[in-house]
C-alpha positions as CSV (number, residue, x, y, z in Angstrom):
1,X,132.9,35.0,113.7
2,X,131.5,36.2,110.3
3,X,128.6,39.1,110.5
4,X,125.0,38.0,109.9
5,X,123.2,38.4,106.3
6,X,123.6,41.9,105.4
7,X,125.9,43.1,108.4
8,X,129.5,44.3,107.5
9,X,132.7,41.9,108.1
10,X,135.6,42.8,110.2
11,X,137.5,43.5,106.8
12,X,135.1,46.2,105.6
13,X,134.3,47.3,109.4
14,X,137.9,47.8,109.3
15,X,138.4,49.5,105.7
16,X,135.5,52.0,106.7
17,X,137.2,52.6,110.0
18,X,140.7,53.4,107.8
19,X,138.6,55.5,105.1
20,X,137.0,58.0,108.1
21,X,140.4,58.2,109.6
22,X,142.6,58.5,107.0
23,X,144.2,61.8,108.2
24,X,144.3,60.7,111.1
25,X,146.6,57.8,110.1
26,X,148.7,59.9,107.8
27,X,149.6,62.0,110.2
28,X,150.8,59.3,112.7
29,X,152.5,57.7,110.5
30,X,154.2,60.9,109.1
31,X,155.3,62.0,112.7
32,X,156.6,58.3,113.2
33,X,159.0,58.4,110.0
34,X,160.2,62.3,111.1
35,X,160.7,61.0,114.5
36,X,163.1,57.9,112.9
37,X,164.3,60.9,110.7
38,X,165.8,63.0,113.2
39,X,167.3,59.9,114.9
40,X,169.3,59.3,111.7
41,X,169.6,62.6,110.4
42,X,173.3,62.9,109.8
43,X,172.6,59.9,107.3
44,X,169.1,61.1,105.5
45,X,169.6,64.9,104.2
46,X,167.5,68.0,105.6
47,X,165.2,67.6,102.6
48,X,163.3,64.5,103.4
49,X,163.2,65.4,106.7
50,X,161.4,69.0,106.0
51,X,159.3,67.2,103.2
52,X,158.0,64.6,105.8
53,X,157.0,67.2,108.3
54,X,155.5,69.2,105.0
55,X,153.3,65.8,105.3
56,X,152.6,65.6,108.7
57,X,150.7,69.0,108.5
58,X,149.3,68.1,105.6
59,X,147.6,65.7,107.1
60,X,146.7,67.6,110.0
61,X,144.9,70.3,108.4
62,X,142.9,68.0,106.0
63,X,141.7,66.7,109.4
64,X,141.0,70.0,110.5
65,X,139.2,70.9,107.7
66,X,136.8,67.3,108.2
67,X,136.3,68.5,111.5
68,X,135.4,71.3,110.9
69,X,132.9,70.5,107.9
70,X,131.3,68.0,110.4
71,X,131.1,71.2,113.1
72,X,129.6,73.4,110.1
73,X,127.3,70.4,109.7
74,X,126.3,70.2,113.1
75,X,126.0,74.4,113.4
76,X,123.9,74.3,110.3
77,X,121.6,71.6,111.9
78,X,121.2,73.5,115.2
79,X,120.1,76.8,113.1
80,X,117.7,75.4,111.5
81,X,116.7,73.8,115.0
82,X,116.4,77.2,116.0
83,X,114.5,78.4,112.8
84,X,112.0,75.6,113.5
85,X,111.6,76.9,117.4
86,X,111.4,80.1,116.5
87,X,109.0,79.7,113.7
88,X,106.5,77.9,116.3
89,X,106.7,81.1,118.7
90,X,105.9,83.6,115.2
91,X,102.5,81.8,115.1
92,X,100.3,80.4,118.5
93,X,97.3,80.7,119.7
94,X,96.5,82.9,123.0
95,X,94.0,82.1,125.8
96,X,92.6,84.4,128.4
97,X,95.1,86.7,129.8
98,X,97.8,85.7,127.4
99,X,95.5,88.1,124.7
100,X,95.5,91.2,127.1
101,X,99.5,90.4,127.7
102,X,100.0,90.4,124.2
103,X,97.8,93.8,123.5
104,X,99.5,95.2,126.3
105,X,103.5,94.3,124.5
106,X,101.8,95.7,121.3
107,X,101.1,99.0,122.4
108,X,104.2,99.4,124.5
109,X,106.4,100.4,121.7
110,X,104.3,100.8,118.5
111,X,103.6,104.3,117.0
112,X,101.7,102.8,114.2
113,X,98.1,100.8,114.8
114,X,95.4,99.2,112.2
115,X,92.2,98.2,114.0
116,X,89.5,95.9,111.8
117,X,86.3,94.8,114.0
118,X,83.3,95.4,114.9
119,X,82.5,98.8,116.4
120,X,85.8,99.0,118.4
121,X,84.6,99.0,122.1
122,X,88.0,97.6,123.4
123,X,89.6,100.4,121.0
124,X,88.5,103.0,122.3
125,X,88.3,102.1,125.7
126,X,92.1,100.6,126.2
127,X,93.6,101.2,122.9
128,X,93.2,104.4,121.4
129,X,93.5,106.1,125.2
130,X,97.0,104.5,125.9
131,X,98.6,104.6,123.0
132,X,98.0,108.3,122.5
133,X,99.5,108.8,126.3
134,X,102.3,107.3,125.5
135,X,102.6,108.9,122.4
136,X,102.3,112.4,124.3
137,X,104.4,111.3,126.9
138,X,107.0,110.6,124.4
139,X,106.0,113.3,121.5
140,X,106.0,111.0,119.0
141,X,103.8,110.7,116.4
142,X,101.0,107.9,115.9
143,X,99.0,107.0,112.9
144,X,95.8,105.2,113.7
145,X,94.0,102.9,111.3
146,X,89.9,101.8,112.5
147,X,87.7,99.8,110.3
148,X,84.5,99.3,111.8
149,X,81.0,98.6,111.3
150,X,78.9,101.8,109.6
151,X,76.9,103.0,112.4
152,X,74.7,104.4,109.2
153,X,74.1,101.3,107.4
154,X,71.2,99.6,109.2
155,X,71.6,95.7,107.6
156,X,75.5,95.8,108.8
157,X,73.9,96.9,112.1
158,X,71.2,94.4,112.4
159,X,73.6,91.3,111.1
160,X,76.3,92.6,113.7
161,X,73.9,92.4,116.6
162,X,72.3,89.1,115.5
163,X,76.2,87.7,115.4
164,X,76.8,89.2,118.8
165,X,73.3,87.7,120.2
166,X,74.0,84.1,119.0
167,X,77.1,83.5,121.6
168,X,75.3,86.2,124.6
169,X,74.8,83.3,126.9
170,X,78.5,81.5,126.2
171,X,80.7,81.5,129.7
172,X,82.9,84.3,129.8
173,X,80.6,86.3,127.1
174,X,77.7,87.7,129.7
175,X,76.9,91.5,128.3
176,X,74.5,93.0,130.5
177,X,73.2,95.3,127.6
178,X,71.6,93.2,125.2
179,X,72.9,94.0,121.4
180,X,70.7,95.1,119.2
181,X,70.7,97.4,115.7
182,X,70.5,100.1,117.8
183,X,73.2,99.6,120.3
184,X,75.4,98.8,117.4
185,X,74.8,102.2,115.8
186,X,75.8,103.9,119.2
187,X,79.0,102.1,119.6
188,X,80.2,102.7,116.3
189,X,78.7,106.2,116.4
190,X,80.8,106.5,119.3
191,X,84.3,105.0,118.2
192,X,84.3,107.4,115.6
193,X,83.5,110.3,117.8
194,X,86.7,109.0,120.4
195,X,89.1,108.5,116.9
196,X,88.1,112.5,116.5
197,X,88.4,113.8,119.9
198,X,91.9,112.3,120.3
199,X,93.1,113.5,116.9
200,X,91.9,117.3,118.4
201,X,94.4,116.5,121.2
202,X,97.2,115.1,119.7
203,X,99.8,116.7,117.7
204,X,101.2,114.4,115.2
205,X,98.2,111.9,114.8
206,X,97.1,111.0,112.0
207,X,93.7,108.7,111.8
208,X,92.2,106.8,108.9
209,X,88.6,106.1,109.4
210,X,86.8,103.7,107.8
211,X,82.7,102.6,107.7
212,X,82.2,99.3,106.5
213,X,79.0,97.4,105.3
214,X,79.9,93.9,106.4
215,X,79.8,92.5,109.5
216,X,82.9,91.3,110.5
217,X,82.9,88.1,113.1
218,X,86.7,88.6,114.1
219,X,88.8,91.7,115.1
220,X,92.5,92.3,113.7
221,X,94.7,94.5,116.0
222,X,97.7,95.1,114.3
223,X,101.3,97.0,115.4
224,X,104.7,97.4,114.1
225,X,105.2,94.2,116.0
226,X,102.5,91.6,116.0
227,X,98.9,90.9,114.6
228,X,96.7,89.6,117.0
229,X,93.6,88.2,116.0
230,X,90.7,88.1,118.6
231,X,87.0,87.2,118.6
232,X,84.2,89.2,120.8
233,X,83.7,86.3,122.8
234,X,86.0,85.7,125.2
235,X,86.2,82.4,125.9
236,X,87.4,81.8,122.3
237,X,91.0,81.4,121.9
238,X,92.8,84.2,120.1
239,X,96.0,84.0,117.3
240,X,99.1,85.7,117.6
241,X,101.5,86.3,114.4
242,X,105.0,88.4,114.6
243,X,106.2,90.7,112.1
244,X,108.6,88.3,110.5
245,X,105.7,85.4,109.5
246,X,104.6,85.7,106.3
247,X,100.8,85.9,107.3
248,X,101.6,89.2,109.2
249,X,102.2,90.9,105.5
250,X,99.5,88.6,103.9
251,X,96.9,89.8,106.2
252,X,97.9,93.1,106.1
253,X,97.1,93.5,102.4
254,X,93.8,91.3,103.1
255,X,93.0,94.7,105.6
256,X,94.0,97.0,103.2
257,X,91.8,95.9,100.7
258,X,89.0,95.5,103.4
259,X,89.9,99.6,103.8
260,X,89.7,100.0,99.7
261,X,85.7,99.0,99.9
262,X,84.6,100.5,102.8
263,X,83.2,104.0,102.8
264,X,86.1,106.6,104.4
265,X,86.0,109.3,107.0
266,X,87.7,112.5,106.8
267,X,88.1,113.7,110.8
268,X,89.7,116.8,110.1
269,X,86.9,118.2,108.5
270,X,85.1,118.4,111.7
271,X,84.4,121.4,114.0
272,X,86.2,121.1,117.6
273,X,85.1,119.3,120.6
274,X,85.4,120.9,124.0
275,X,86.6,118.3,126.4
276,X,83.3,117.1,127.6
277,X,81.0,117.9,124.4
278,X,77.7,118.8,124.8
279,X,74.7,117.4,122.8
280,X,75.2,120.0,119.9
281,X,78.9,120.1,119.6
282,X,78.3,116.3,119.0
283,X,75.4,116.6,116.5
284,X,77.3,119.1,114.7
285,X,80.8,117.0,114.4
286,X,78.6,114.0,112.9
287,X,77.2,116.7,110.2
288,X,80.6,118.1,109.5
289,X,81.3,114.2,108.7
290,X,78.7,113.7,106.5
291,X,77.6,111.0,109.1
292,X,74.7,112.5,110.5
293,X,72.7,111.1,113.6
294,X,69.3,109.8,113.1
295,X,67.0,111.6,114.2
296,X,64.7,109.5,116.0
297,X,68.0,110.0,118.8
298,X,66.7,111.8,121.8
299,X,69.2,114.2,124.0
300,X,69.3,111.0,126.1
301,X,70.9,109.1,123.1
302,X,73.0,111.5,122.1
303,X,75.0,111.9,125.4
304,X,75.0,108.2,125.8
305,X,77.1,107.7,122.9
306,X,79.1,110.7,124.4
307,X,80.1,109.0,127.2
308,X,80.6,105.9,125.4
309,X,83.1,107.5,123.5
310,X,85.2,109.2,126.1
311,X,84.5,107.1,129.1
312,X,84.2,103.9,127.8
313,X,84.6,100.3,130.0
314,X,87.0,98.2,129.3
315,X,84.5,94.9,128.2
316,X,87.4,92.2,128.6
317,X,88.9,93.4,132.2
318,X,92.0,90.8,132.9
């Protein structure tokens, strides 16, 4: 029975069938005439016999190289499967403890960190610590990179706090100190005072600091390996992007020229901190800075921002 309106007869089914096969065919045919060759070979001469097999392989390798375009074809469609897959995994988003497991993988083998938030309370606290034990343990060197809020500049202080207050009641986000200007000076205050005490320790560490006038509403943690981009607040879901995405080397030069306008901190330049400094060893490293404390901070103040800096709580616990 003919095909329907725009559906291929027998004749053509059968002409596309021969087209595809064609080697195929040859080479049947080919072994069939050698076969009837060497049953009369005494009559047809050594020549036509060799130049038929000559055909039948041919034949056979022009069906061997089809194939193995069509494999090639098939290879080329699973990599770029693959690419696809593996493109999905360079960019996602994290939720709870998936951001502390992807902190934790970032400082396991990195010697290099860039830090861009707010007055780096996790930094310090997790961070900073851990990555400079491991770097003892291992006597490597590690270069440290921290942009954070000036603890100086009181309108990046005040807008920092106001950002912080206007989620303080969001689940997963309870602070039992309320933020305020002030508290944001301390933390910074003391983020910069942990970046120095470490470098004191370390041999091999190099820190950049950097005081910024903005007030930033996300925080960067970048590695060797992975950017992870995280918001105060908890409950918020976080972004992770691997070294081989492009947006890993686009924000990268977004930070470094976030570094270019804020105001920088040379850490060598201060005097030495015992390991528990007192009140006027850590007056005098904020002079040495040219970051001096205000002076409306009591004794109290001062060793508040002390401990702060050395014995800091981790604020997202997992």
């Amino acid at each position: 029975m003919a095909g329907g309106p725009g559906e291929p007869g027998r004749l053509e089914r059968l002409l596309n069938w021969i087209a595809r096969n064609f080697e195929l065919l040859l080479a049947v045919l080919g072994a069939i005439t050698v076969g009837v060759m060497d049953l009369f070979g005494d009559s047809l001469g050594e020549d036509a016999t060799a130049g038929a097999t000559v055909l039948v392989l041919g034949a056979l390798a022009a069906g061997s190289l089809r194939q193995r375009r069509r494999d090639e074809n098939l290879a080329d469609a699973v990599h770029d499967i693959q690419r696809a897959f593996e493109g999905m995994q360079m960019v996602r988003s994290l939720t709870g403890s998936e951001i502390g497991a992807e902190l934790r993988k970032a400082r396991e083998r990195s010697d290099f960190w860039a830090f861009k938030g707010g007055t780096g309370t996790y930094l310090r606290a997790v961070t900073l610590p851990e990555c400079v034990e491991r770097a003892r343990g291992n006597r490597s060197n590690l270069t440290f990179t921290i942009d954070i809020v000036d603890p100086a500049d009181t309108p990046a202080c005040r807008a920092y706090a106001r950002f912080r207050r206007s989620y303080a009641t969001t689940e997963g986000s309870y602070d039992p100190e309320a933020w305020t200007e002030e508290r944001t000076s301390k933390e910074s205050y003391a983020t910069v005072l942990a970046a120095g005490w470490h470098l004191q320790r370390l041999p091999g560490m190099t820190v950049h600091l950097y005081l910024s006038s903005t007030a930033p509403t996300l925080r960067f943690d970048v590695s060797q390996s992975r950017l992870i981009i995280t918001q105060d607040d908890r409950a918020r879901p976080g972004l992770l992007v691997t070294e081989n995405h492009p947006l890993h080397r686009y924000y990268s030069v977004e930070l470094q020229q976030s570094r270019n306008q804020a105001r920088k901190i040379e850490l060598g330049q201060a005097r030495a901190l015992d390991n528990d400094p007192t009140n006027d060893q850590a007056r005098a490293f904020f002079e040495d800075l040219g970051l001096p404390l205000p002076t409306t901070f009591s004794d109290t103040d001062v060793r508040q921002i002390v401990e702060k800096a050395l014995h800091a709580e981790n604020p997202y616990p997992i």
